[in-house]
N, C-alpha and C positions, 0 to 999 in steps of 0.2 A: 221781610217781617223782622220786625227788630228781636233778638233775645233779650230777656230781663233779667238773666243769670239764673243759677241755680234755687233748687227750691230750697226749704227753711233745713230740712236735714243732709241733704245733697246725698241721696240717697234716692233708690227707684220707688220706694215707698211713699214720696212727697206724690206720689200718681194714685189719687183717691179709691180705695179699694185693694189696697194691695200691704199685705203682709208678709213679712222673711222671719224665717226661723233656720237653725243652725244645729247641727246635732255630729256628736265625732268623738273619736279617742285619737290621743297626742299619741300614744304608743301602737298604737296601728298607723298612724301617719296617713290617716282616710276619714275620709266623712258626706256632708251629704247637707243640701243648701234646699228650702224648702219657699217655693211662694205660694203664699196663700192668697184667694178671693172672695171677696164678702159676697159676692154671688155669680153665679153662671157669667164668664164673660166672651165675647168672640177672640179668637186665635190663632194661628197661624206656624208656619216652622219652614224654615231653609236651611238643604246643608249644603254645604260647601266642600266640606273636608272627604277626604279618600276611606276615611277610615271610620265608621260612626257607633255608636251603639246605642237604640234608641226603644222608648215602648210609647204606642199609642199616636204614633206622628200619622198614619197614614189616615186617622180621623178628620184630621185638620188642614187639610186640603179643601178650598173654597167649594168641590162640588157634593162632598160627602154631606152625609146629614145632619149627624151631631152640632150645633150651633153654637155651644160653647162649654168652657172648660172648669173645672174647681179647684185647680192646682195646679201647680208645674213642679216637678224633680229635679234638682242639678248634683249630681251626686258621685264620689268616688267609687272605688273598686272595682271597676270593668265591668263584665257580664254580672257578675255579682252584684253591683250596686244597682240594677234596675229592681230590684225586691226594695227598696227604700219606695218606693211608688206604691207599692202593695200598704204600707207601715201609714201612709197618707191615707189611702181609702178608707181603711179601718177607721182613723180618726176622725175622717168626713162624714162616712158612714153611721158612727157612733151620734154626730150631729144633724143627721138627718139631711145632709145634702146628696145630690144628686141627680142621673137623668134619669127621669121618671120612664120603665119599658115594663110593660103588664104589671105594672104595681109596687115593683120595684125599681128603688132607687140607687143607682150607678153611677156610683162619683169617678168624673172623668179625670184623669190626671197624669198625664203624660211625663214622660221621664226622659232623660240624657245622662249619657255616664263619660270619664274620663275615667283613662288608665295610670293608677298610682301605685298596679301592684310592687314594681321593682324601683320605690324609693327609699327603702332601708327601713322600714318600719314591720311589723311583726303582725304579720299574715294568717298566724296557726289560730283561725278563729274557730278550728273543729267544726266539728260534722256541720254546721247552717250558719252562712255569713251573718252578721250583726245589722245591716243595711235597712231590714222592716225595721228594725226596734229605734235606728237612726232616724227614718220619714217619720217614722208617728213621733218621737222625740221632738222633732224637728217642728210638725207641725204644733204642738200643743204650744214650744216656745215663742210663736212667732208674733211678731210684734211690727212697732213702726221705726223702734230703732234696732241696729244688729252690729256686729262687727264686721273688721273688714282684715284681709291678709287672714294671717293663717288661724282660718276657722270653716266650718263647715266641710262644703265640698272642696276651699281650698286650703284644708290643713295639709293634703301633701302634693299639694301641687309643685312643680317644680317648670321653667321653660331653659333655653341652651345654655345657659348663662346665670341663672340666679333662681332663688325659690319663687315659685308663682303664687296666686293667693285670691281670695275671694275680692272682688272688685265691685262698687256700683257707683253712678253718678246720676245728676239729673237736673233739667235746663226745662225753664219757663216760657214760653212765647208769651208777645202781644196779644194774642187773640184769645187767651185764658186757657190754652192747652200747655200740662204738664207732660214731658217725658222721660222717663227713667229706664237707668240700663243697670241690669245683674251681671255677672261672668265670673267662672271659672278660669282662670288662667294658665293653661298646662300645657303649652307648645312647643311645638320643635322647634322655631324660632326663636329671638331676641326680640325683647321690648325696649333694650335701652341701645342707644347706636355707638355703633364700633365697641369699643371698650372703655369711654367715657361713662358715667352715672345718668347722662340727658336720654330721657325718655323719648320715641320716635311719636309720642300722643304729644307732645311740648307744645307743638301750634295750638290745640284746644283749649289747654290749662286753663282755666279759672281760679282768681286767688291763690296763687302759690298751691293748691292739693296735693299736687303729687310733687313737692320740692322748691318749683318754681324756678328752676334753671333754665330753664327756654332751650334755646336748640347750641350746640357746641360752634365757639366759634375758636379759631376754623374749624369746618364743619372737615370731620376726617377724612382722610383719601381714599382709606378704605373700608368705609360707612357701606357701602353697599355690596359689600363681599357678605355671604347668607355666615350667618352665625346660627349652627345648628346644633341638635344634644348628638353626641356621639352615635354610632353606630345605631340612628334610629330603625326600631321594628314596626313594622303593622299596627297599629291600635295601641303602642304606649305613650302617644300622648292625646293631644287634642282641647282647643279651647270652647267652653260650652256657656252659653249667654240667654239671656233676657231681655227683649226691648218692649216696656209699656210705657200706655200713655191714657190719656185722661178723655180722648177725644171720642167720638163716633162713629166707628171703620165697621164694613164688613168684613166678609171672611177675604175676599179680594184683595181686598186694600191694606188687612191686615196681614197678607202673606207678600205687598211689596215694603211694609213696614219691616220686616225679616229679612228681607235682600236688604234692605238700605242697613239693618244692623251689622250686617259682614261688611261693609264699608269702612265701619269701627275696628275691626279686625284688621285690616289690611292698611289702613292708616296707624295702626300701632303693635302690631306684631312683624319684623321680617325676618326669613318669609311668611308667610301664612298660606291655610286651604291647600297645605300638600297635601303628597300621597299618605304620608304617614300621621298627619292630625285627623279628627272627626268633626271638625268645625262644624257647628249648628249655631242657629237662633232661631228662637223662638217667640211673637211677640204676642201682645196681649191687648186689650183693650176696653176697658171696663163703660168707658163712654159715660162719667160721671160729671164731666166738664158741662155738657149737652151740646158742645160746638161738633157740629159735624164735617167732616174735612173731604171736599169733593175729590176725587181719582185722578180729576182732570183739569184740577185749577191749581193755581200756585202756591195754596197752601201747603198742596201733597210734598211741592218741594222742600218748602219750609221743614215740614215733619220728616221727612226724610232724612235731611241733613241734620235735624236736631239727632235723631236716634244713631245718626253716625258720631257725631258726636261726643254725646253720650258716651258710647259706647266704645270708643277712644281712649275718654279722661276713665271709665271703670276700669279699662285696661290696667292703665296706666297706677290706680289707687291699688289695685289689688297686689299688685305688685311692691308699690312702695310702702306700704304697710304690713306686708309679711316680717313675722318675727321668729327670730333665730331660736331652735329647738335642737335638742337632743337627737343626735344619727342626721341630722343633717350632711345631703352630699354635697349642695350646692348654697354659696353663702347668700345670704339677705341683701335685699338692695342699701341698707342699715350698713353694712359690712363694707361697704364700699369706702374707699379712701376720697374725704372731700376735696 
């Protein structure tokens, strides 16, 4: 199936139903990435990574009941940032969304957190993290366009080699399904190869987005020695993502949509899914295209590789759009010598 290139914003938002919002302080070096949905859609979640920290995943497993979701969370500060999830409901809540159980309505919204406590930025948030007042922030702002690099949940992202940063992209099929990728970028790994500025997503690019260097030639010798953050811990990093799309999946098909987004992972972060990341994805499905894409026919493949993709070139943007800040440990892909 032919692609027609990216949609009108190149962003995950061109996937009908779907809104981002952004919320954070530059001097905490943390924040918190919000998507919003115009209504109840099916979902899904795979993780990969050793290390994860998550609320509300075990809903979204094709045999539970819940049927669909009113948000997602991508959000900094570790344990701490899953109350950014809490900050959502209240504003969904407030709106009168949610799953209807004895009368009451129960806005579902699952979360994922990265670890940004020890990137140099200022921790003493006293007695109650800031992370609710970050979601509901996040969600009131959320819109069809946002920024990209360091904002939200990746203002203090950081991976082995350079600052990480809020990423999204998004690719059109022939058959009038859109798909769009969110991410966090905060790994143990390297996004760019060797010590060259060429990003290991280079094969995906579309119009120069992320530089337009293609891949280093010669390709270096020692490109495949792991470029890793220092004396990585348990749970201090992890890269955490979003893959939707415009099509008609169940909860099934919407949790091999999730697998095929770690594809995008592991095509543009090395290494990736260590012990020491909590790689997730997350995907979604709003089904406003009204093309439904069978489990078992070709299309699936089609959609699969679009979401890796995807999910590749956000890599790849979050990263080259991160901008250099104050306590900074690690320089911007900006900072690089051309």
């Amino acid at each position: 199936m032919a692609v027609l290139g990216p949609g009108p914003r190149n962003l995950i938002t061109d996937v009908g139903g779907v809104l981002v919002g952004h919320a954070g302080d530059a001097g905490l070096k943390s924040g918190t990435t919000v998507l919003l949905l115009d209504e109840a859609s099916v979902a899904a979640v795979e993780v990969l990574g050793g290390a994860p920290g998550t609320r509300e995943t075990d809903l979204l497993e094709p045999d539970k009941l819940v049927a669909g979701i009113d948000a997602l969370v991508l959000s900094g500060g570790s344990a701490f940032g899953l109350d950014a999830a809490s900050g959502v409901q209240s504003f969904l809540r407030r709106n009168g969304r949610g799953f209807v159980v004895a009368g009451f309505a129960v806005p579902i919204v699952p979360a994922a957190i990265l670890f940004d406590l020890a990137n140099g930025g200022d921790k003493d948030w006293g007695l109650h993290p800031p992370y609710r007042d970050f979601g509901f922030a996040a969600a009131e702002t959320a819109a069809q366009d946002f920024a990209l690099g360091t904002a939200g949940a990746g203002i203090g992202c950081t991976t082995a080699t350079l600052k990480g940063g809020i990423g999204s992209a998004s690719v059109r099929l022939e058959n009038g399904v859109t798909v769009g990728a969110l991410v966090a970028v905060n790994a143990v790994g390297s996004v760019t190869i060797g010590q060259t500025r060429h990003f290991w997503a280079a094969p995906f690019e579309i119009d120069g987005e992320f530089g337009g260097l293609g891949q280093p030639s010669p390709f270096p010798a020692d490109a495949i020695l792991p470029r890793t953050k220092f004396d990585p811990k348990p749970g201090t990093n992890t890269t955490i993502g979003i893959v939707a799309t415009d099509a008609v999946l169940d909860k099934a098909a919407a949790k091999r949509l999730a697998v095929a987004g770690h594809d995008g992972f592991a095509r543009a972060i090395w290494p990736s899914h260590t012990n020491f990341d909590g790689d997730l994805v997350f995907s979604v499905a709003t089904g406003r295209s009204g093309v439904a894409v069978d489990a078992g026919g070709p299309a699936s493949i089609d959609l699969a590789a679009a979401a890796a993709a995807a999910m590749a070139r956000a890599i790849a943007r979050g990263v080259h759009a991160a901008e250099v800040a104050p306590g900074d440990r690690l320089p911007a892909w900006s900072d690089l010598a051309g």
